[in-house]
PASEBA-1860 file (N, C-alpha, C; in nm, 3 decimals):
! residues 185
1> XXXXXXXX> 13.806/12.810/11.451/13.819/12.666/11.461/13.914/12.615/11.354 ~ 13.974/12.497/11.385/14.079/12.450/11.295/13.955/12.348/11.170 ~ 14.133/12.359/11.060/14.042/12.245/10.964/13.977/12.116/11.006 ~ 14.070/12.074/11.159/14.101/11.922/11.160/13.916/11.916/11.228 ~ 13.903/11.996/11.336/13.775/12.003/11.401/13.649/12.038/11.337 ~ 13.646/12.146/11.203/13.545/12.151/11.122/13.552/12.006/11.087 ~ 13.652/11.958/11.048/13.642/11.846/10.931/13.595/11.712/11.042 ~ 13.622/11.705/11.173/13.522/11.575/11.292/13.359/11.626/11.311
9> XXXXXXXX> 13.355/11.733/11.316/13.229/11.798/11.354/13.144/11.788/11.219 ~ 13.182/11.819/11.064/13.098/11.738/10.955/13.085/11.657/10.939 ~ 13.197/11.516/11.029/13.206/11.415/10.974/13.117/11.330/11.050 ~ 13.078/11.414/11.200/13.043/11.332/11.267/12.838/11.362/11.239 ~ 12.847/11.503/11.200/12.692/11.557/11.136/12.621/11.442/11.027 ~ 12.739/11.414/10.954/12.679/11.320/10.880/12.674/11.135/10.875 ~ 12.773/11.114/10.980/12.725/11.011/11.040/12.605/11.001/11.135 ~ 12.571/11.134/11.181/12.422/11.091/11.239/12.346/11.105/11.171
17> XXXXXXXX> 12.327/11.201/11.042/12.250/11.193/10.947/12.190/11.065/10.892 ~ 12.314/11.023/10.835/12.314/10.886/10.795/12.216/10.774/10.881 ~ 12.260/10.785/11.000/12.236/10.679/11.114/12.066/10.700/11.106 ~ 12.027/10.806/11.118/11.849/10.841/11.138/11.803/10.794/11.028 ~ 11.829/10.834/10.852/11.796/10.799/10.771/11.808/10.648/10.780 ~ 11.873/10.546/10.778/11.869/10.422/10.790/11.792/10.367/10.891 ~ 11.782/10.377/11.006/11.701/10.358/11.134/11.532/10.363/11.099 ~ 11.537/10.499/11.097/11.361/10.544/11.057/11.375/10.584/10.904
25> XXXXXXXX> 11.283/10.471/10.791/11.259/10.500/10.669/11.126/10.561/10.685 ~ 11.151/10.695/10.553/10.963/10.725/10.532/10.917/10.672/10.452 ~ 10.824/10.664/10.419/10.736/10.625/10.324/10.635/10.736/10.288 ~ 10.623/10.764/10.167/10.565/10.876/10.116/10.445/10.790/10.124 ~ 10.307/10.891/10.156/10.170/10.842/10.132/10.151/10.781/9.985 ~ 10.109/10.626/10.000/10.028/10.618/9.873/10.124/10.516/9.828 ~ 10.252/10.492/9.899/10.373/10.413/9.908/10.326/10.252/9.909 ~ 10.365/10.164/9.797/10.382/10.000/9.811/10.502/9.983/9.833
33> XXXXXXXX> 10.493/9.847/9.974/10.593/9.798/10.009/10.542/9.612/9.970 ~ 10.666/9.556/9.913/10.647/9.407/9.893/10.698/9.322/9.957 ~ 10.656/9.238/10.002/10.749/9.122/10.117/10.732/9.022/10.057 ~ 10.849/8.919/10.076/10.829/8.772/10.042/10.946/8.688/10.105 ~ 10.969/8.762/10.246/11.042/8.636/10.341/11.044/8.676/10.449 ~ 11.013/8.569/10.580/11.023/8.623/10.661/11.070/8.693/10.772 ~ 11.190/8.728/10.718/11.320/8.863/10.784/11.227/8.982/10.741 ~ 11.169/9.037/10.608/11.099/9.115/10.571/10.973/9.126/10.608
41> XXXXXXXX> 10.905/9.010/10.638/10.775/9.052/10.712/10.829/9.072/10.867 ~ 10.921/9.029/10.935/10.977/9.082/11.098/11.009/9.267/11.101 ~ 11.098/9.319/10.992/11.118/9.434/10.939/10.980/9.476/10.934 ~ 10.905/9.494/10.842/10.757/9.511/10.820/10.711/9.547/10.990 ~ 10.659/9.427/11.068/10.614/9.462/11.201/10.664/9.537/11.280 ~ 10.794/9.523/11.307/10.890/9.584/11.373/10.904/9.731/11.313 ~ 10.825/9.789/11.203/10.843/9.930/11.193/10.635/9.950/11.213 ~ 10.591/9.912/11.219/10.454/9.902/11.250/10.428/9.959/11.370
49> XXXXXXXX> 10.526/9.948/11.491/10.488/10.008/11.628/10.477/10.113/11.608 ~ 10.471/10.227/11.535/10.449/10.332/11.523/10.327/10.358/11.432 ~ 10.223/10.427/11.443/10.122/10.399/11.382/10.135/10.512/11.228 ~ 10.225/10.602/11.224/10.300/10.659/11.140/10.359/10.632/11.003 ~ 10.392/10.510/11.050/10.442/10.384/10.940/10.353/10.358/10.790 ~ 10.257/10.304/10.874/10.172/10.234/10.752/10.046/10.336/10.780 ~ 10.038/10.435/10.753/9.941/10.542/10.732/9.929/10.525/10.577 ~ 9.860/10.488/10.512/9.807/10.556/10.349/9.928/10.435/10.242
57> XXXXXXXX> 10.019/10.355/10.328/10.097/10.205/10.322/10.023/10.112/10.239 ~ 10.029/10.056/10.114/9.946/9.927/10.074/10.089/9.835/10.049 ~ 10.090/9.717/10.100/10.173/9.624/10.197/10.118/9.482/10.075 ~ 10.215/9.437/9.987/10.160/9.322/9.930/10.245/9.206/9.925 ~ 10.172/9.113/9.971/10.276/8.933/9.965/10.299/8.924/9.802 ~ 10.424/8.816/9.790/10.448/8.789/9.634/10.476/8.631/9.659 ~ 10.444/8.619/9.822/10.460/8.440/9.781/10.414/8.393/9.921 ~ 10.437/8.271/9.964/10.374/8.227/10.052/10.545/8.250/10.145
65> XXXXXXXX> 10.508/8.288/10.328/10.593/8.292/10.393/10.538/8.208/10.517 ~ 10.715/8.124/10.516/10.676/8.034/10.629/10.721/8.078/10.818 ~ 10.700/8.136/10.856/10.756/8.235/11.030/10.806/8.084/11.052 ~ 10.809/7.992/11.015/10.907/7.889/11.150/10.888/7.923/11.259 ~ 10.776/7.946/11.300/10.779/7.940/11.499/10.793/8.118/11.563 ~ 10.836/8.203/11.440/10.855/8.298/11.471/10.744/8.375/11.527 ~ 10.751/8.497/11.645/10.696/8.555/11.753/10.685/8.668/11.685 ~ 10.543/8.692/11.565/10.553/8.815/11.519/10.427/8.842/11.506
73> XXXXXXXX> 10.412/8.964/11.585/10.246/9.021/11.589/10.288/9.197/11.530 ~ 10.209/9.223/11.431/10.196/9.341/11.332/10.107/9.456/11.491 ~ 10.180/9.561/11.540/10.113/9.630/11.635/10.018/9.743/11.615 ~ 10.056/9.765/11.496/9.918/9.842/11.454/9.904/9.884/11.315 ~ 9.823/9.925/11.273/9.763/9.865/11.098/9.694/9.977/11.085 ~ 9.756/10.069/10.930/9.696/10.209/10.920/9.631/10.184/10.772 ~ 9.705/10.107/10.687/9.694/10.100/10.555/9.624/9.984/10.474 ~ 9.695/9.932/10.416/9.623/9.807/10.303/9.717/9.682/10.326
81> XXXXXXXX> 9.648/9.582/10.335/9.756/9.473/10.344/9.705/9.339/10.258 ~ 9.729/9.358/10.145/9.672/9.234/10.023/9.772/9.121/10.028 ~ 9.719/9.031/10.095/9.796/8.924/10.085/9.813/8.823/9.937 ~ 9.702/8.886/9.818/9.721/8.848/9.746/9.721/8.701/9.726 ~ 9.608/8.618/9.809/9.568/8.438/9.871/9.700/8.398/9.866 ~ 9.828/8.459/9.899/9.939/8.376/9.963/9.909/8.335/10.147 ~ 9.968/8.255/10.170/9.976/8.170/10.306/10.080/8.231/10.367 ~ 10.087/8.282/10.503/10.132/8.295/10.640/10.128/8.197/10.675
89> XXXXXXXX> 10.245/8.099/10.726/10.248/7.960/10.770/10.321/7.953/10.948 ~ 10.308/7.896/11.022/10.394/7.888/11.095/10.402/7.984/11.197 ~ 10.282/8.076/11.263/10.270/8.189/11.335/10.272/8.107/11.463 ~ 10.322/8.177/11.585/10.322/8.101/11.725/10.367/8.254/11.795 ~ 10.224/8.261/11.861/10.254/8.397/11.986/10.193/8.387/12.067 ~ 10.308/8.372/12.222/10.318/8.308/12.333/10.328/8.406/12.457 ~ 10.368/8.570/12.399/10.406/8.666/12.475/10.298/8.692/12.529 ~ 10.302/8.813/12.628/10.175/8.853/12.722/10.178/8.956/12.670
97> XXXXXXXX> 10.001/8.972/12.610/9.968/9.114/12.569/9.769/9.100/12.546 ~ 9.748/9.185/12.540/9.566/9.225/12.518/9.595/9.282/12.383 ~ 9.479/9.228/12.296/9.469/9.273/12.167/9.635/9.210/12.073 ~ 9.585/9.087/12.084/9.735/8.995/12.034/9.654/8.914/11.881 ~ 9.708/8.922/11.769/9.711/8.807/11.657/9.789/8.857/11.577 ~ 9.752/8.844/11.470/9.916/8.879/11.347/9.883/9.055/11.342 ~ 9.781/9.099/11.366/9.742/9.204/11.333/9.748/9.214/11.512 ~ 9.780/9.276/11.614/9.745/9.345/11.722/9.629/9.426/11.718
105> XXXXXXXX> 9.604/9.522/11.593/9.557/9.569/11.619/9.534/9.649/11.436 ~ 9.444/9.637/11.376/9.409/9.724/11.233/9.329/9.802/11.235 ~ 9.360/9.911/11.257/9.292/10.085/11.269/9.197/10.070/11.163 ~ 9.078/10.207/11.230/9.006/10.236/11.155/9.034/10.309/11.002 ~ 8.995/10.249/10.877/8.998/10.230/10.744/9.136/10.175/10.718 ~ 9.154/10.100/10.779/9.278/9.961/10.727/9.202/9.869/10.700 ~ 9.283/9.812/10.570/9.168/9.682/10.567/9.368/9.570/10.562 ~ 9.279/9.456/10.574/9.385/9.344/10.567/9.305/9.241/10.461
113> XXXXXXXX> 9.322/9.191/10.351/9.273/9.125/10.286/9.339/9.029/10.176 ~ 9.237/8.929/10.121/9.292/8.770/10.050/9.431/8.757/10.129 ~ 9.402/8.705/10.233/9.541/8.626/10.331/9.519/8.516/10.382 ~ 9.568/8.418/10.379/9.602/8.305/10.461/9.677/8.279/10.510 ~ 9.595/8.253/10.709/9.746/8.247/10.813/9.680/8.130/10.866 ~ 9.790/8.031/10.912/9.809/7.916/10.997/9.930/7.960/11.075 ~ 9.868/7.901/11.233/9.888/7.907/11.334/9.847/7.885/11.453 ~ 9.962/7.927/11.604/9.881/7.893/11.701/9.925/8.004/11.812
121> XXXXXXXX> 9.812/8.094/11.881/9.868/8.207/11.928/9.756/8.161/12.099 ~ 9.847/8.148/12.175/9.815/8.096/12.336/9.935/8.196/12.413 ~ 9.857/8.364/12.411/9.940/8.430/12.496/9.923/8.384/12.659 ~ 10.037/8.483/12.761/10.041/8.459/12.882/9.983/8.587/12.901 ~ 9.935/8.596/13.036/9.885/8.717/13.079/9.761/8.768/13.089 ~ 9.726/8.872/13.051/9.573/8.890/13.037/9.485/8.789/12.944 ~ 9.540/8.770/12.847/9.490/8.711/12.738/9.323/8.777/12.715 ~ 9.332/8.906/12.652/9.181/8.949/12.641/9.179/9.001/12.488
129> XXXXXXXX> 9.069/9.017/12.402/9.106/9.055/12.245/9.165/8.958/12.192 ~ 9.202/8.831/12.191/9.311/8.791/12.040/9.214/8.697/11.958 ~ 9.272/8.753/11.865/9.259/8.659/11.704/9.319/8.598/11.633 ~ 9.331/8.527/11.536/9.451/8.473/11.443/9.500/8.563/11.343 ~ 9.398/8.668/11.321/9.398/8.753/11.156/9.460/8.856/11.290 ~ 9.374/8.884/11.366/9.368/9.093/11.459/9.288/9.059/11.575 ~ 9.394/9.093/11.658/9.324/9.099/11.794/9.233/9.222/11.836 ~ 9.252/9.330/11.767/9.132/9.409/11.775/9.085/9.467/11.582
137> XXXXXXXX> 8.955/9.462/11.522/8.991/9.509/11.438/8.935/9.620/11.402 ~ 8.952/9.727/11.389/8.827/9.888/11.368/8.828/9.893/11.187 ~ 8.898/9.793/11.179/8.904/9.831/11.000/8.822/9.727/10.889 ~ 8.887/9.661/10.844/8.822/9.567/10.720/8.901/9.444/10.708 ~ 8.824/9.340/10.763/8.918/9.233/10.737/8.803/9.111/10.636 ~ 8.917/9.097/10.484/8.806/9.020/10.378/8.871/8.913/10.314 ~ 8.768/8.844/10.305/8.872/8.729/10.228/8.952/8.677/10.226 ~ 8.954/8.643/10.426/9.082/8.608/10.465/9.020/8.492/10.545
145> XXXXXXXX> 9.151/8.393/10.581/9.122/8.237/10.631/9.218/8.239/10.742 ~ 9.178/8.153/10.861/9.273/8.055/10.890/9.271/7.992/10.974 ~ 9.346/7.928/10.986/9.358/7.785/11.059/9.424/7.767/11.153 ~ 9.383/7.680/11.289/9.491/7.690/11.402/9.435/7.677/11.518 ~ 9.493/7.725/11.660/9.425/7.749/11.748/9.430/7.865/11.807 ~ 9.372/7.953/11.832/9.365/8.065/11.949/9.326/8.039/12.092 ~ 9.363/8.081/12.173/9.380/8.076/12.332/9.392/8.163/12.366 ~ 9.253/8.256/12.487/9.286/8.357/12.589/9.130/8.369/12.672
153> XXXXXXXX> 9.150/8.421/12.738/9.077/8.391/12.866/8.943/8.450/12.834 ~ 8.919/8.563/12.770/8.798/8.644/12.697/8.802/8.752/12.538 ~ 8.697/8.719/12.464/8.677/8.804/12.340/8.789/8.731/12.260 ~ 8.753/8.669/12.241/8.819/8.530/12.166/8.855/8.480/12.014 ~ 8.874/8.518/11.901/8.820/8.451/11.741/8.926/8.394/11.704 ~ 8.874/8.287/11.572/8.984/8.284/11.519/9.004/8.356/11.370 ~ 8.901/8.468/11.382/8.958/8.563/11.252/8.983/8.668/11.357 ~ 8.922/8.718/11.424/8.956/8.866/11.510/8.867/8.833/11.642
161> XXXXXXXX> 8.967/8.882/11.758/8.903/8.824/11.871/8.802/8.995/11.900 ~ 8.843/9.090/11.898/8.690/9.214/11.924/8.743/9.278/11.759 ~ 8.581/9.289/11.748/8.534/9.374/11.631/8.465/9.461/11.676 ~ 8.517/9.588/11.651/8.510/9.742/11.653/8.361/9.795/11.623 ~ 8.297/9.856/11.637/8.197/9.931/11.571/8.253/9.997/11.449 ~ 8.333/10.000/11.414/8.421/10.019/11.240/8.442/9.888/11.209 ~ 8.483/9.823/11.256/8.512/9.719/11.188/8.425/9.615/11.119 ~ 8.503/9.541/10.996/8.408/9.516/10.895/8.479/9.354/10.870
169> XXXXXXXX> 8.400/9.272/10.891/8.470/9.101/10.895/8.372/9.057/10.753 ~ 8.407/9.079/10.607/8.361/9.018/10.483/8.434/8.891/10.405 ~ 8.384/8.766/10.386/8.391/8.639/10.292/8.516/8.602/10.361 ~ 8.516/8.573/10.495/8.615/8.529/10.592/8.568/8.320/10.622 ~ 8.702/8.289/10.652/8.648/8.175/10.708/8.763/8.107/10.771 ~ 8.715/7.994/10.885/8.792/7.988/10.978/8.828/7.807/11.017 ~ 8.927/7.757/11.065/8.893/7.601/11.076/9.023/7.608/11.180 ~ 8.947/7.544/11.298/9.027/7.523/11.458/8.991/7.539/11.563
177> XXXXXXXX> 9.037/7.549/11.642/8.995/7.546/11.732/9.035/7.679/11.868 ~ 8.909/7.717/11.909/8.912/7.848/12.050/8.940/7.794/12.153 ~ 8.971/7.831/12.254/8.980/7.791/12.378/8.957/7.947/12.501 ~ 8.842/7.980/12.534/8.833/8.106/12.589/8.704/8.062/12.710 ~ 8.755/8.142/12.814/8.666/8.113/12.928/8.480/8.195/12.909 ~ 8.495/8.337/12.813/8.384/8.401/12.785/8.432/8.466/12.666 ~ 8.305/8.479/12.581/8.330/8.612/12.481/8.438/8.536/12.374 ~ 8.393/8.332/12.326/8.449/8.270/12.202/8.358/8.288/12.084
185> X> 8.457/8.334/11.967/8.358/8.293/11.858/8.488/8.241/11.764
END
């Protein structure tokens, strides 16, 4: 092989190198990640669909973030998420899904805790499972608030619409309003 073709064929090895490393970050177990805007909490969720992500992850606010209207539900929850009594302001999720709130969904021994979210989450579709905090939660949700309305047709909250036989709802509290045909709390 010539120089010119070794030298496209490394060049191009390490542009995909490159490309994967930037795309999919790891996170070593035991790893803090800090957010404090909300491009970084969208980043944050948006690497969450993989439940891989936030395995052994402790996830901490450093200030209050306002979503402006933004359409962001966390899809699944492996690790720690200390909100540290900063405020989530401004949540609105409208999409069609089961097991819908900021949390979709916080696995067993995730906890999500001291957070405050305001908002208003009235999915289309099934509307079954949602919450304001976790639409399903198998983990630990403490010392968390909020305010707003939730909307869906069954299994309803406005901290977590189904709680798990793992799951653990401690020094929570809530102010707004449900709207669910069965299965509101």
């Amino acid at each position: 092989m010539g120089k010119l073709k070794m030298r496209n064929i490394a060049s191009l090895l390490l542009t995909l190198l490159l490309s994967l490393t930037l795309c999919t970050p790891a996170l070593a177990a035991g790893s803090t990640l800090s957010l404090s805007t909300a491009d970084e909490m969208t980043v944050f969720a948006r690497r969450c669909s993989s439940d891989a992500y936030s395995k052994g992850l402790t996830v901490r606010l450093l200030n209050d973030i306002d979503l402006d209207g933004a359409e962001l539900s966390v899809p699944i929850f492996l690790g720690t998420f200390d909100g540290q009594g900063h405020r989530i302001s401004g949540l609105t999720l409208s999409g069609s899904a089961t097991g819908y709130g900021l949390f979709s969904n916080i696995a067993k021994g995730a906890e999500v805790k001291s957070l405050i979210v305001e908002g208003t989450i009235t999915p289309s579709g099934t509307q079954s499972r949602i919450g304001g905090i976790a639409g399903d939660n198998y983990g630990a949700i403490a010392n968390c608030a909020f305010s707003g309305t939730v909307t869906g047709a069954d299994t309803v909250g406005l901290i977590a619409g189904y709680n798990g036989s793992s799951g653990v709802i401690t020094g929570c509290s809530a102010a707004g309003t449900v709207h669910a045909t069965t299965a509101a709390g």
